[in-house]
N, C-alpha and C positions, 0 to 999 in steps of 0.2 A: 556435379553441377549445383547450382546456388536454388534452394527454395524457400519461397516467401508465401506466406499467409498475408490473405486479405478478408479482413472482419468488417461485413457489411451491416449499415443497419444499425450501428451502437448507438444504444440512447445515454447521455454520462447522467441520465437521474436516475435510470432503471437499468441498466446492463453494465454497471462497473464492475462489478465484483465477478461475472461472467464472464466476461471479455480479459481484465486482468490474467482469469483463470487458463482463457483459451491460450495466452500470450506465453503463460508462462509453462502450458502442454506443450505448445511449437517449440520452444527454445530447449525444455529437456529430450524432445522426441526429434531432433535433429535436423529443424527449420534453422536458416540463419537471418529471421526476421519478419515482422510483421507489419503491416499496413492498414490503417484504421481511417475508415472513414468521414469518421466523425472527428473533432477537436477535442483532445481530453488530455491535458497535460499532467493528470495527476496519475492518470494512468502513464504516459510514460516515465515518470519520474520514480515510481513503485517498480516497474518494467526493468527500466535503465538502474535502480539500485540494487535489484537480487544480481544483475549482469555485472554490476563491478563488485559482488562481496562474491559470486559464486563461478565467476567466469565465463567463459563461450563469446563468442564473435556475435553475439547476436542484439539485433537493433530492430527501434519500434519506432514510426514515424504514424504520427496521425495527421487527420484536417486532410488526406488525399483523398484526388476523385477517381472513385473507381472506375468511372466510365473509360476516364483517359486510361486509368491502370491497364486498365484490358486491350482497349483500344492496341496501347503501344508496346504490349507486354512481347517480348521478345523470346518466345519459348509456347511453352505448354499450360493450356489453364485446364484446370482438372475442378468441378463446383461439387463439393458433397449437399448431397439434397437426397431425404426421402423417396424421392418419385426418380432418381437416377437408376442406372443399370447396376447389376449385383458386382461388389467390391470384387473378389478373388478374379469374376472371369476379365476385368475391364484394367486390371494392375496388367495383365498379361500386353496389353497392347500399348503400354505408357513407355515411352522412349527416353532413359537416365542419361542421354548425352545433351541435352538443355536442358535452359533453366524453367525451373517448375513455378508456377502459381499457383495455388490453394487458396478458393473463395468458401468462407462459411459465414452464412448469415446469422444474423441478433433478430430479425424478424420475417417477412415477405418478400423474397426476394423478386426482383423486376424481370419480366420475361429474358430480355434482353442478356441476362446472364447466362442464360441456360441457351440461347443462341450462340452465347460468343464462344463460351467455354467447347472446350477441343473432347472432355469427358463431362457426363453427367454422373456421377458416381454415388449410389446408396450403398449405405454399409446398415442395411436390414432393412427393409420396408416398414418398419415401425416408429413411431413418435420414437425420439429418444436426445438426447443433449447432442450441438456439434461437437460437444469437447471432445465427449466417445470418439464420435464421427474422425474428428481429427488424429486422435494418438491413435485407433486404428490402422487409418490409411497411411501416417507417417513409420508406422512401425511396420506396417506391411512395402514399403516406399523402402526400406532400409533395409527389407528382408532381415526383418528381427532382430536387428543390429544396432538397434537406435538406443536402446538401454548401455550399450558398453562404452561410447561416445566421452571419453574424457575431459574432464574442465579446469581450465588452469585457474580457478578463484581463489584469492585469498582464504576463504572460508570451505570447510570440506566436513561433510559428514559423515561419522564412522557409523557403518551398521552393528547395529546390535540389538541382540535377542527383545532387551527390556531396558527402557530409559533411553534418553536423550544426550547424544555427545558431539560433539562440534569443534573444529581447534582449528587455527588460525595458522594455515602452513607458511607462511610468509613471514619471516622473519623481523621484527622491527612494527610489521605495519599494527593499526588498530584496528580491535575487536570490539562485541557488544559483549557486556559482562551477563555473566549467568544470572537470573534474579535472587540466587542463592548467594553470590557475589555483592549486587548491589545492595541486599538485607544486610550483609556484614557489611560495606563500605559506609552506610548509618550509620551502625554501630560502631564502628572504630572511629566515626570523627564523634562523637558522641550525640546523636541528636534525640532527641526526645521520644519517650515512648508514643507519646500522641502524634506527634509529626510521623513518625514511623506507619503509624496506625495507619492514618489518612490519606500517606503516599498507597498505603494496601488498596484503602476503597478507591481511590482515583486509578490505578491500575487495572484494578477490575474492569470499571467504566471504561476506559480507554482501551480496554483490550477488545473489548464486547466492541467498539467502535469501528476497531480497527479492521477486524474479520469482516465485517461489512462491507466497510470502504475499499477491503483488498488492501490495505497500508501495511508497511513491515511493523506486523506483530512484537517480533523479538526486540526492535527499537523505541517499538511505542512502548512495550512495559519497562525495559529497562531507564525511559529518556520518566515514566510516569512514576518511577518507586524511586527516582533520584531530583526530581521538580524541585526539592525543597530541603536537599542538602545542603546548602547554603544557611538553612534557619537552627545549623549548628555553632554557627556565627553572631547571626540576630535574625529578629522577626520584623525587622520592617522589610518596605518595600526593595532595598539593599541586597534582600538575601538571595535576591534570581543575579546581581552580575559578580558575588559573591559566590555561590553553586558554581557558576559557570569556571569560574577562577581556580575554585576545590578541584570541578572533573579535569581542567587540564595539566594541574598538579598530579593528578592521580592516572593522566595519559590513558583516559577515554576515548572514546570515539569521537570525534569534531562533532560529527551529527548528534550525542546527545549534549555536546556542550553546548549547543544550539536550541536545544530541546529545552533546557534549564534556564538558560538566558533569557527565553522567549517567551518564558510560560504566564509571566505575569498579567492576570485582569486576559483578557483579548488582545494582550498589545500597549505596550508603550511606544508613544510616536516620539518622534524629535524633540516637541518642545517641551514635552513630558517629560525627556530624557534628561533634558539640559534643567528643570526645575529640581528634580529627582536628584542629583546629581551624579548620574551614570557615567562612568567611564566613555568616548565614543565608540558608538557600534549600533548594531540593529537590532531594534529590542521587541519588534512586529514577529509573530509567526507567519513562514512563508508557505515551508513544505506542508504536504496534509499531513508526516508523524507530527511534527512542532504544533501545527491548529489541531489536533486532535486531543494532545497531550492537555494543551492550555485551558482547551474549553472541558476536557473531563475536570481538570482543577476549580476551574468555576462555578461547575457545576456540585462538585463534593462541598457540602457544608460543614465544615469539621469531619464526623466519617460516614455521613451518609448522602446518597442525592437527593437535590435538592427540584423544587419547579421552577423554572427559568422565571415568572411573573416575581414569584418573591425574588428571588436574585440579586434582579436588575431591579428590585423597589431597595432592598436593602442598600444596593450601590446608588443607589439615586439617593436615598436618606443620607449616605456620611457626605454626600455632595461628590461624588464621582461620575457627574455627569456622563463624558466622556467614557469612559470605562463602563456604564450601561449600554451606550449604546453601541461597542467595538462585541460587547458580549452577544447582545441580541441579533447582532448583522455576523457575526462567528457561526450562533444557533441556527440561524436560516440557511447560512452557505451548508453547512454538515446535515442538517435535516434536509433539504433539498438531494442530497449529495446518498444517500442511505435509504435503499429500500425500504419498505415497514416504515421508516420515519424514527428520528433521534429522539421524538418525544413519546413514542411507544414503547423505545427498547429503555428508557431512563422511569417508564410509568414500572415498568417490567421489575428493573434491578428495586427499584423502590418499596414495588411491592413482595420483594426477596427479603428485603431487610426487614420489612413489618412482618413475616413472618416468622 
């Protein structure tokens, strides 16, 4: 029968990167989906893209009310909570012929939960993460079974002792190049040592972002060390729908050709587009890989980062009006968006460089 997680309580300034986490515990421990109470599209969009590169049926809906979930839930709600009854003896009495719901809260859960639900279930009477909580009781839910669970994804990971290996079972489709890969694909179009350099620091940045945000890591570095592949070409503002042009000649991933395309300033709009004289297409970052890549570039000043005040003074001086202020409103969505704050983890790398 069909079990869904319901994550109550998510805050998207403070519990992205938790929540993501929980998201993506359910779907390898053998949940076919999750339920979020709150509104957070960026989470499902990270969610929904490990699901098409890695496989399983599994789906994320947020902006639901939990009250009605439970309300109408047609099966078994089971709430993991500290103050529940001990996991082993309370799995004994859960009935596997309906559908399951699994509620874990992001914070204080409402009495009313612990009323509706059919099990109160601790998995230790101690503080401890629901994530625990979760892959616990699903791998106990599967009778230990939940690790062998098959994934038809394009993308599959070979185990191995030591190192990292990945290979694209699917025939024809696209992959995310290794960044051993995309260091040579610089190099074979010939781009400049400095360019090379620069893509390195903005990578870092983006990477350190990305883990925050819960964004696909392996897309942000790859979409951050190829930004400016295109400045093998030229160095005007040319060189992002020029890149973008390179990765689909080189049969890329759409998603970093997007990455490349986009990366420019916070964003060229339409009529930027049409002065500039861009081919038509969408020159805005949308996804949070593409805004994340963009504004790590903004922020790398040649190869080191920079303080967003100078930045946006600099772009104000060559008369880039417009382009200071897509950066500065970039800076606040992603610093809002990141625990600790983007201007703590950018004081941090800065302060790595000086020493």
């Amino acid at each position: 029968m069909s079990v869904v997680v319901l994550r109550m309580g998510h805050r998207p300034e403070r519990d992205k990167r938790v929540t993501t986490h929980a998201a993506l515990v359910a779907r390898a421990f053998g949940a076919d989906g999750m339920l979020l109470s709150s509104e957070d599209k960026s989470i499902e969009n990270t969610v929904n893209d490990v699901t098409e590169r890695f496989g399983g049926p599994f789906f994320i809906e947020t902006d639901v009310s939990w009250r009605k979930t439970l309300t109408e839930w047609k099966g078994v709600v089971v709430h993991l909570t500290m103050y529940g009854m001990p996991l082993d003896d309370t799995m004994k009495k859960i009935t596997r012929e309906v559908p399951l719901l699994v509620v874990i809260g992001a914070e204080k859960v409402p009495r009313e939960v612990y009323e509706r639900a059919d099990h109160n279930i601790a998995v230790g009477n101690q503080p401890h993460s629901e994530i625990a909580a979760l892959a616990m009781f699903l791998d106990r839910y599967q009778n230990g079974k939940a690790l062998e669970r098959k994934f038809d994804g394009a993308m599959r990971i070979i185990p191995s002792e030591r190192g990292k290996e990945m290979v694209d079972v699917r025939e024809g489709s696209s992959t995310i190049p290794s960044r051993k890969r995309c260091l040579a694909l610089l190099r074979e179009r010939k781009c400049p040592d400095n360019v090379i350099a620069h893509a390195e620091v903005v990578e870092h940045l983006a990477i350190a972002m990305a883990e925050r945000l819960g964004a696909n890591v392996n897309l942000v570095s790859a979409g951050a060390l190829l930004h400016d592949i295109g400045r093998s070409k030229t160095h005007g503002p040319g060189h992002a729908p020029m890149g973008a042009k390179i990765a689909k000649k080189e049969g890329l991933d759409p998603r970093i050709v997007r990455i490349i395309e986009r990366h420019l300033g916070a964003g060229v709009d339409e009529e930027d587009r049409q002065q500039l004289g861009f081919p038509p297409g969408i020159y805005m970052p949308e996804t949070l890989e593409e805004k994340i890549v963009a504004h790590a570039d903004s922020l790398i000043d040649d190869r080191r980062c920079g303080e967003l005040d100078a930045i946006v003074k600099r772009l104000e001086s060559l008369g880039y009006e417009k382009a200071a202020r897509r950066v500065e409103a970039l800076h606040m969505e992603l610093n809002k968006m990141i625990e600790g704050g983007l201007d703590t983890l950018c004081r941090k790398i800065i302060g790595e460089q000086s020493s």
